[in-house]
N, C-alpha and C positions, 0 to 999 in steps of 0.2 A: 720541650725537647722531644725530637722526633730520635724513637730507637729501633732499629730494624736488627731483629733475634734470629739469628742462623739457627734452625732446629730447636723453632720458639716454642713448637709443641710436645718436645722430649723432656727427658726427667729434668734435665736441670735445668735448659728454657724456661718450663711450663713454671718449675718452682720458682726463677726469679721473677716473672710475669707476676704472677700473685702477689710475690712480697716489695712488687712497686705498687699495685692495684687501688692503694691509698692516694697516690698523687694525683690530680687532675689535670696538672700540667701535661702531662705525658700523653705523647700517643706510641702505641707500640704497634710496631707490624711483625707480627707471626708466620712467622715463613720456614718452608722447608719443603722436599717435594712432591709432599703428597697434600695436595691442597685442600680433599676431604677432611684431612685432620686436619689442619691448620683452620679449615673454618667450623669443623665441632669444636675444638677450644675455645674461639673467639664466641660462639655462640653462649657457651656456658661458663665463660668468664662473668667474675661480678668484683663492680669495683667502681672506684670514679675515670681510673684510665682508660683514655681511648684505644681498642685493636683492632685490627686490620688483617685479613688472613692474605696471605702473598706464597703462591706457588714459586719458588726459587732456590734451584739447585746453585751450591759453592759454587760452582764451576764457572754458572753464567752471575757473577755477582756482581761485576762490570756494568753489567744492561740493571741487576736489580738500583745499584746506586744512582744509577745514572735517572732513572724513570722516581725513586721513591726521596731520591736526594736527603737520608737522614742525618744527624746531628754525632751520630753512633750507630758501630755496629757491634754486638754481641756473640761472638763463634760460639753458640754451646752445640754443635753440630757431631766432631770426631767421628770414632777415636781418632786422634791427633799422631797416633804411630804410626797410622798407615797412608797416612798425605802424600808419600814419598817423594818424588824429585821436586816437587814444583810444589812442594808443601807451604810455602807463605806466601802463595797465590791472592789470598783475601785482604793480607796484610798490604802486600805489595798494590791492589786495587785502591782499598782505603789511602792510600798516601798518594797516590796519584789523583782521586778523588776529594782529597784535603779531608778528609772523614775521619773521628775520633774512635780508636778499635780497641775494646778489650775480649778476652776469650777465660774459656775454665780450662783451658790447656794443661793435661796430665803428664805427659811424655816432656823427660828431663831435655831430651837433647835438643824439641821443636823450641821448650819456652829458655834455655841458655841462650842459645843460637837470637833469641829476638835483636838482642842489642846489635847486630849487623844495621840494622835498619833508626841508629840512633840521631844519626845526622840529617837522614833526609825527612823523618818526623819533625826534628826542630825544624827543618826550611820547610816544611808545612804546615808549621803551627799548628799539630794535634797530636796526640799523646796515644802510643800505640803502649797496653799491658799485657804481658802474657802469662796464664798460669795465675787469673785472679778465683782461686777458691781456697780454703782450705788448706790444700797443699797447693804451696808456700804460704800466703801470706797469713792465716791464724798462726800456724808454724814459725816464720819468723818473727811476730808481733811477742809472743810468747816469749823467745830465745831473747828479743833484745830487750824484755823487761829484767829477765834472768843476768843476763850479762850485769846490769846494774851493781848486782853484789856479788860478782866473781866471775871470774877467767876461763870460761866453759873452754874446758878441754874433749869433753863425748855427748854427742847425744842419741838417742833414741826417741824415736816417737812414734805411734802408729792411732789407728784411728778402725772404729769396731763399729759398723752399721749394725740398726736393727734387722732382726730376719726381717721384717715387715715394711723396710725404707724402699722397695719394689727399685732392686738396681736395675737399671737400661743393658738393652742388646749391644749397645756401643759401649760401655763400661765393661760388662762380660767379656767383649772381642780383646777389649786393650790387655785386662788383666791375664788372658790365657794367652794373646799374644805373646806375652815377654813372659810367659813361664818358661824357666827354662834359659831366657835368652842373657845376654853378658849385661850386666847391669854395673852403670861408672860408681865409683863413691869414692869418698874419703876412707883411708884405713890405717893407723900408724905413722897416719903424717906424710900419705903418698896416696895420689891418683892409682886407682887400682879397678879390678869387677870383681865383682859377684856375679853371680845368676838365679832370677828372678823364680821367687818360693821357694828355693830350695834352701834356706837359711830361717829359722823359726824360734819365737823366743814368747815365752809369757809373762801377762802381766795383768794386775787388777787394778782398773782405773775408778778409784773411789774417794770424789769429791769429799773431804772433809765435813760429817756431820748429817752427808747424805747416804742411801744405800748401794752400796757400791756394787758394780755391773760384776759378773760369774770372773772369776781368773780366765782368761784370753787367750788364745793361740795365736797369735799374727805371723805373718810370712813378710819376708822381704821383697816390697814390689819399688819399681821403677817409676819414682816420682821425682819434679821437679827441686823438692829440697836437696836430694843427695849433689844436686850439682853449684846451687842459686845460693843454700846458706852458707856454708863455709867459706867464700868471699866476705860475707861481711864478719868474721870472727878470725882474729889473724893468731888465735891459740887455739885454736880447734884443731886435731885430728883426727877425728871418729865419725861417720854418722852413718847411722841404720833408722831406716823408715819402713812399716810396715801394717797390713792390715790385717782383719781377723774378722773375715766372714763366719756367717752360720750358716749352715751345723757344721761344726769342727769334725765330721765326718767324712762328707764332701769336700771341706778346706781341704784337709790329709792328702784324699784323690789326688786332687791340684798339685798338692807337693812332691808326691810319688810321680805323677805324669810328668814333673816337672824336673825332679833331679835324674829321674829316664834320661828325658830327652837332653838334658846339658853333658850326660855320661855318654850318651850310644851316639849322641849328634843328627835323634831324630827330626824328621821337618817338627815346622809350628804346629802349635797345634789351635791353632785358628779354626779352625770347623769341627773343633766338638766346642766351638763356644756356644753356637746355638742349644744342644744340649743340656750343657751345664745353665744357663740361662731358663731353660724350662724346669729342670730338674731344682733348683736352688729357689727358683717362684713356685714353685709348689710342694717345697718343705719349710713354710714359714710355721714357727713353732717356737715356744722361747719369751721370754718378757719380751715386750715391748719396746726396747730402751737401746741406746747406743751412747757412743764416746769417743774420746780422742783423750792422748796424753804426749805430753811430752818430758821427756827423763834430762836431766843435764847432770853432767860432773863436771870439776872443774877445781879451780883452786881462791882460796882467800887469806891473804896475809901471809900466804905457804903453806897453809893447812888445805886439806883437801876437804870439800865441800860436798852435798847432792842435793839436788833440788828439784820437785817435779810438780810441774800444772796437769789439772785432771778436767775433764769436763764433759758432766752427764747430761743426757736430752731425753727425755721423756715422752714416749706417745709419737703423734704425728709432728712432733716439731723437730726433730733431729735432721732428716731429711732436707733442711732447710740449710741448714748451715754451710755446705757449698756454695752456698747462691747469694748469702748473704754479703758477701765480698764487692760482688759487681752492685749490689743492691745500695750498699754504704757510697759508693765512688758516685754512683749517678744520685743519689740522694746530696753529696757534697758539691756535685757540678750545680746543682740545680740550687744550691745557696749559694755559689761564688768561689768555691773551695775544689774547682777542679785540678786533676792531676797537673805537672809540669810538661810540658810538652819534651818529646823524646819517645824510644823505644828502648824497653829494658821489661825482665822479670818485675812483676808487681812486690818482690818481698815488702817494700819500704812502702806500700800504699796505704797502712792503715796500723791505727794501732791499739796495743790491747785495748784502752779505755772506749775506743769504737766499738770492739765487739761486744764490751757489756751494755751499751747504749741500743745495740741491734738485739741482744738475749734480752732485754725487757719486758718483762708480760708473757714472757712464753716460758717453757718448762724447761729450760735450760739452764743449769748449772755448772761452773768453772770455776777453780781455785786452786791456789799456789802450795804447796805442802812443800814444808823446811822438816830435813834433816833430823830425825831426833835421835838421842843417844839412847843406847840399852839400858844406861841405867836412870832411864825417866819412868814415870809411874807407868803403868800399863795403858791407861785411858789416855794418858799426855801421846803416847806412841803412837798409838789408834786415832783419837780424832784429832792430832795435832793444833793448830788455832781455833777447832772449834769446839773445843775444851769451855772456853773463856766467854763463850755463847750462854752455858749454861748456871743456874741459877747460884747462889753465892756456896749452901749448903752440899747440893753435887760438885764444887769445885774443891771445895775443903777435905771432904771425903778422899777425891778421887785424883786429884792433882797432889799428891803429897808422898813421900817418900820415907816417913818413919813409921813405926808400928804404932797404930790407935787402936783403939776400942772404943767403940760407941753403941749405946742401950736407948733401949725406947720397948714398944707392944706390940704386938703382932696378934691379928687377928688368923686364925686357919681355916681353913676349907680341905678335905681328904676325899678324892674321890670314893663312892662304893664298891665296884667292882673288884673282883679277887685279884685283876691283873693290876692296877692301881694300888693293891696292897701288898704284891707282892715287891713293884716295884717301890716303894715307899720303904718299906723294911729293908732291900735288899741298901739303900742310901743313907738310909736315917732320916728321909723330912720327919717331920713332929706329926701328932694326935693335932685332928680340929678342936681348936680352943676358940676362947673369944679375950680378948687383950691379956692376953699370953705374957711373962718379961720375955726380952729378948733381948739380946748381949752380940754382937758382930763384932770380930779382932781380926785385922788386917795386918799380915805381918810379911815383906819385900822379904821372897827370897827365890834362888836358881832362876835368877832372870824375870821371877814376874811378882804375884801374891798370893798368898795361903789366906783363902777368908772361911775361919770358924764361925758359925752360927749357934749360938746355942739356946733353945726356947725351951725355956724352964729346965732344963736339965737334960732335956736331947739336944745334942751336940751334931749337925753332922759340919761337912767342910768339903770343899773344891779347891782347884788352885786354875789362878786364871794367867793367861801371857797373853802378850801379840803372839797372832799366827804367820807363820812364814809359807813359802810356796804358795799355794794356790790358796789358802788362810790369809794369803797379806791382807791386811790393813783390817780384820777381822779381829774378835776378841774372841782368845780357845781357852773355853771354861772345861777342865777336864774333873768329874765325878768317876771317881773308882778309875774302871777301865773305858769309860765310855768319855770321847773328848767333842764338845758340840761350840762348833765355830758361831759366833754373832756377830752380826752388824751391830756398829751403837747410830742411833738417826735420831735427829735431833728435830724436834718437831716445838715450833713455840717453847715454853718453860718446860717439856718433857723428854726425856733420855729413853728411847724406845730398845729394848735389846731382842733383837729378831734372830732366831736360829735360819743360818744358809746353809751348813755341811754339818755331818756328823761321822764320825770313826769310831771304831772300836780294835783296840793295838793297833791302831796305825791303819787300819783296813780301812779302806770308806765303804760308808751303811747306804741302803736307797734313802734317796733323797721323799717320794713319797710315805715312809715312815718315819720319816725327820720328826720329833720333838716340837710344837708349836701349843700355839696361846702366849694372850697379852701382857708382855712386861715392860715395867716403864719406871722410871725414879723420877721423881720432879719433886720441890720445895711448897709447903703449906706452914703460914705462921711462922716464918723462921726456923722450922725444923724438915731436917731429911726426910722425905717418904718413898715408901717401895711399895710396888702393885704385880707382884711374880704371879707367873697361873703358869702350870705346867700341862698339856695335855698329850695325849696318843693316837693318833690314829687309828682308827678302828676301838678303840677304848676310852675316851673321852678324858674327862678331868683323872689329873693324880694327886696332885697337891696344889695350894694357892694358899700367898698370902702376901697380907699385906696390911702395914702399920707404918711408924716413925722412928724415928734414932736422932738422937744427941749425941756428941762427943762426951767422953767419958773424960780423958786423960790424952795423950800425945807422950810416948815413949823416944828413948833417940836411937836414931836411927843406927841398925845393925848391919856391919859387914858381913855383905853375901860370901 
């Protein structure tokens, strides 16, 4: 298969090139109009595929089909807003060339508009897709697993690059294009606009069992879902799409320039994209990590449902996953499993069980989180199915909803320092012993649990919940007045509890005097064991410890 890449050497070209670079089959011609780049790519490509560097502007892409005659062409070119009048110039070339065309088209109204071109694709026998990345088709792959078990009435979804996924000068132009500008959607069950970032919503997108990415800021941007998914869902009335760049700084700008200009009816603001484009590549700062979620409500049996897919990327792999779309389709042509001939939005080209066959081996993570009620255990709340991951003795513990007690020995450790003591007294951790009794009672109450500890006769206690707002999907263990949010991450047989946030009366504390050091529960011998170490900043260890528990007894369960 011969594929010829419209802007083969830009961000998201260059990353599908790579993630075909395994197939031998292939030759790829890299093109766009600066042919210096196109042939340092091709230079510094490694792979078994063959590239070809090809100086050729969209414009003349008539002359390039006609001279390279490929099997396929790939528009990763854009931004696709500003094509204007004669914008399916490429598409229209391909179909008069019998040539099979997909694109990463972002712009709702370029990839609706495809199916104008449905019939003369079939009397051509080649398959035009438009809008194959991400947004739409992970998006709708998701929604129609969802649909399965209820009547999606709203959705929500946005998607959070890493500061470090190095977004294109063509992605900048599009996103500050339409700030500001009337944006279509579904709303109440009516065609309606919005206007683009000026609508913001947060959310923390945290994979089940993994550690879940900061709470979010997203803005409402002008993607292909708002127009392409609600055809295929004849109960839907809602949908809001959005992203949440970093720093939530700069996002902000964005949104202030942006509800300006939809109030005063200032021009675009298309030329400060360069700007912001410098400015945003050289505030990379922040974990390393990105995501994407999609939120659904809806209904089941007449009861009302919620459901939401989350899915973390890690490192340099995230960045990938727009690409991986066109990456699956010519991977499927190339076994016999090519698309159907016609032209239409890609929603229906793939589906979930693809993209976990394309996350393989890479640091990507996605999963489905079901609904859970208030009055489930705290841990059921927080790590939902991946509760059932964990070892028989952490489930019994912490999956269970009546007041227990359970005993076992605890070894201590007490930091020396006077700050370490003072904090230690001010709480009540215990004196460094060495297999100490120790007694833990777990008793459900105001929404979460009250866990007394008491080692040999010092007593102290916490009460722990799900955290809400920007705590979601966190476990807030509050001591006295001081309340310190955790991830629980499940790693092999071990339940890691990492502090993210901390507050004190509600204030939030800086994050570099956050509370850390390693804590983890996991099962030896059939019995419970705990591994806590508390340390300070600037002051080291306060207290550690760690032994085993037994179930004692199982009391029944008390109304809250």
């Amino acid at each position: 298969m011969k594929v010829l890449i419209l802007g083969g050497y830009g961000v998201f070209g260059g990353r599908l090139a790579v993630l075909l670079s395994d197939i031998g089959q292939l030759q790829i011609v890299i093109s766009g109009r600066n042919l210096a780049r196109a042939t340092d790519f091709c230079n510094r490509y490694e792979g078994l595929a063959q590239v070809k560097p090809l100086r050729l502007d969209r414009d003349d892409i008539a002359h390039g089909l006609a001279d390279e005659r490929p099997d396929l062409v790939v528009d990763a070119s854009g931004p696709f807003q500003e094509y204007g009048t004669n914008r399916y110039h490429v598409i229209k070339a391909c179909l008069a060339a019998k040539v099979n065309y997909l694109d990463f088209a972002d712009a709702a109204d370029f990839v609706f508009g495809v199916s104008q071109f449905d019939d003369e694709a079939k009397a051509a026998e080649v398959f035009v897709l438009s809008g194959v990345s991400s947004f739409p088709v992970l998006t709708a792959a998701v929604l129609r697993e969802i649909s399965k078990t209820m009547d999606i009435v709203s959705v929500a979804g946005g998607i959070a690059p890493s500061p470090y996924a190095g977004i294109g000068l063509n992605v900048m132009r599009a996103v500050v294009g339409y700030a500001g500008e009337p944006v279509k959607l579904l709303r109440n069950g009516l065609q309606t606009q919005a206007y683009g970032l000026t609508e913001s919503m947060r959310f923390t997108i945290a994979v089940p069992g993994r550690l879940p990415l900061n709470n979010i800021h997203f803005s409402l941007v002008d993607v292909p879902d708002l127009q392409v998914i609600p055809p295929e869902h004849d109960t839907l009335k809602d949908i809001w799409m959005g992203a949440g760049p970093v720093p939530e700084s700069l996002h902000r700008v964005l949104n202030f320039l942006a509800k300006t200009r939809a109030t005063l009816a200032f021009p675009s603001l298309v030329p400060l994209s360069g700007l912001f484009y410098k400015v945003l590549n050289l505030t990379k700062y922040g974990e390393h990590r990105g995501g994407m979620f999609v939120h659904a409500r809806g209904l089941k049996d007449g009861q009302e449902v919620e459901k939401s897919w989350h899915l973390l990327a890690e490192g340099d792999d995230g960045p990938f996953i727009p690409s991986m779309a066109i990456e699956a389709i010519i991977r499927k042509s190339l076994a016999d499993e090519r698309p159907t001939c016609g032209a239409r939005p890609a929603t229906s080209a793939l589906k979930l069980a693809d993209y976990d066959t394309l996350f393989e081996g890479r640091m990507i993570f996605a999963a489905l989180r079901e609904q859970q009620s208030c009055s489930a255990p705290v841990f059921r709340q927080v790590l939902g199915s991946a509760l059932d991951a964990l070892p028989d003795q952490l489930i019994a513990l912490h999956d269970n909803s009546n007041i227990r007690n359970w005993s076992g020995h605890a070894n201590v450790r007490r930091g020396t320092g006077w700050f370490a003591n003072i904090i230690a007294k001010i709480f009540g951790f215990p004196q460094a012993a060495t297999r100490m009794p120790v007694t833990v009672t777990i008793s459900p109450e105001r929404g979460g649990e009250l866990w007394t500890r008491n080692f040999d006769g010092k007593v102290f206690s916490s009460f722990q919940k799900r955290g809400t707002g920007r705590n979601d999907y966190l476990l807030v263990e509050r001591f006295g007045w001081i309340d310190v949010a955790l991830a629980l991450v499940i790693e092999q047989d071990r339940l890691f509890l990492i502090p993210r946030r901390w507050s004190c009366f509600g204030i939030s504390l800086p994050r570099f005097l956050l509370p850390a050091g390693q804590s983890f529960e996991t099962e030896k011998n059939g019995r419970f064991c705990f591994d806590i170490e508390i340390t300070a900043p600037l002051f080291g260890l306060i207290v550690a410890y760690q032994g085993e528990l037994e179930p004692l007894h199982e009391l029944a369960a008390m109304n809250s």
